[in-house]
C-alpha positions in Angstrom: 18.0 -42.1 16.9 14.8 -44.1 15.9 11.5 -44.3 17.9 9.6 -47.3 18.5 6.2 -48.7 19.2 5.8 -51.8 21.2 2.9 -53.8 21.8 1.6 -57.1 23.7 -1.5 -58.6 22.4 -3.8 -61.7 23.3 -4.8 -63.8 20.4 -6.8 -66.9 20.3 -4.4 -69.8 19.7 -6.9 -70.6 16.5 -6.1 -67.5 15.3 -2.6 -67.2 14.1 -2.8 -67.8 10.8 -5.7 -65.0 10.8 -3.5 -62.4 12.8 -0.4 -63.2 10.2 -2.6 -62.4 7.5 -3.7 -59.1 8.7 -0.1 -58.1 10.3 1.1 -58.8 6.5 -1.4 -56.6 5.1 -0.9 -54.1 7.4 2.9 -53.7 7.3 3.1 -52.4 3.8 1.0 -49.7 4.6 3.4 -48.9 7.9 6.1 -48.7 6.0 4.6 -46.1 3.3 4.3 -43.9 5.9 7.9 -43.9 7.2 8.2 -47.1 9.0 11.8 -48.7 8.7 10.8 -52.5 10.0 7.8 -54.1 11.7 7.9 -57.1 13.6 5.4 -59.6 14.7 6.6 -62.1 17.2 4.2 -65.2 18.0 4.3 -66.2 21.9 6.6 -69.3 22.5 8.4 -69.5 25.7 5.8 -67.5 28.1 6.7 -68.5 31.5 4.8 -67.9 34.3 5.8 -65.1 36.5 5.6 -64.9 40.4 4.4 -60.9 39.8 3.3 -60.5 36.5 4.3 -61.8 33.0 2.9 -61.3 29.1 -0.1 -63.4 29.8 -0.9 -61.7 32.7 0.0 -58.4 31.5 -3.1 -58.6 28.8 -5.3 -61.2 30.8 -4.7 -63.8 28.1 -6.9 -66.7 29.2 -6.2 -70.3 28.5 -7.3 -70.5 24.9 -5.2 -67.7 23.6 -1.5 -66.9 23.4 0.7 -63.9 23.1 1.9 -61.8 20.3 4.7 -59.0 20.9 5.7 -56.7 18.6 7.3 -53.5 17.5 7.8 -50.7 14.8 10.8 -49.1 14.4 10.4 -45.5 12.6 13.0 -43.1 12.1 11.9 -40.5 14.6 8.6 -39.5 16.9 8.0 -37.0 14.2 8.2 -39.3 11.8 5.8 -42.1 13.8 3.3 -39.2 14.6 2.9 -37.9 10.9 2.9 -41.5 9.9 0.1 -42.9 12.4 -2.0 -39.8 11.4 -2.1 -40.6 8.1 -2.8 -44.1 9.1 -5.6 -43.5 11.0 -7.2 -42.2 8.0 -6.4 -44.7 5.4 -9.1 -46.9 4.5 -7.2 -49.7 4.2 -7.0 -49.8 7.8 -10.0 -50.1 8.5 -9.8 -53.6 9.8 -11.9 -53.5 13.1 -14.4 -56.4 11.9 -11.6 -58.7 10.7 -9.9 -58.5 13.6 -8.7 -61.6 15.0 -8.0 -60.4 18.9 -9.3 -58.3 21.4 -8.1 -55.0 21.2 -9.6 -53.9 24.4 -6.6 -55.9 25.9 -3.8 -54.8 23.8 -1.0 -52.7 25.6 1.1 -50.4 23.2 3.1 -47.3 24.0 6.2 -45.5 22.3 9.4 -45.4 23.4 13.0 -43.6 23.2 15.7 -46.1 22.3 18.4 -46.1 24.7 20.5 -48.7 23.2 20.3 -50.1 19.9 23.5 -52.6 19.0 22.5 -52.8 15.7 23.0 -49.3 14.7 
């Protein structure tokens, strides 16, 4: 069954068009190294929780909103080889261009339990 990465991330409401561009440069290079399907999801409906909530969850403050998104790869083997190899490749080497705080960003891997697409 497939393996994915998810991730929240704060980004300055001035900055979507900026954080497109480099998800869109970025996503080829994923899927060279074995991803199936990355998705970038730009915060719309972010309601306010009475515990905790996306905003909260990466300290966006008022200016910025949230993006969530994941990468699907066939397996953990797969996604380890693959984010080797991406830690390595030049191309993404991105850290000045980037349009968000990445001191904020919350990502982790996960097993899929259920998948009603497959």
């Amino acid at each position: 069954m497939s393996y994915v990465d998810g991730f929240v991330i704060p980004v300055p409401a001035g900055k979507k068009e900026a954080y497109r561009k480099i998800a869109a440069k970025a996503a080829p290079i994923f899927k060279e190294y074995g991803a199936e399907r990355i998705v970038e999801c730009w915060g719309d409906d972010l309601p306010d929780g009475k515990v905790t909530d996306f905003k909260g969850a990466v300290k966006a403050e008022a200016t910025e909103n949230v993006v969530f998104s994941w990468i699907v790869w066939p397996s953990k083997s797969v996604r380890d080889e693959g984010n080797k190899k991406l830690m390595q490749d030049k191309r993404m080497q991105m850290e000045d261009d980037m349009p968000f705080d990445g001191k904020r960003l919350i990502y982790g891997g996960f097993e899929v339990l259920l998948d009603s697409g497959e």
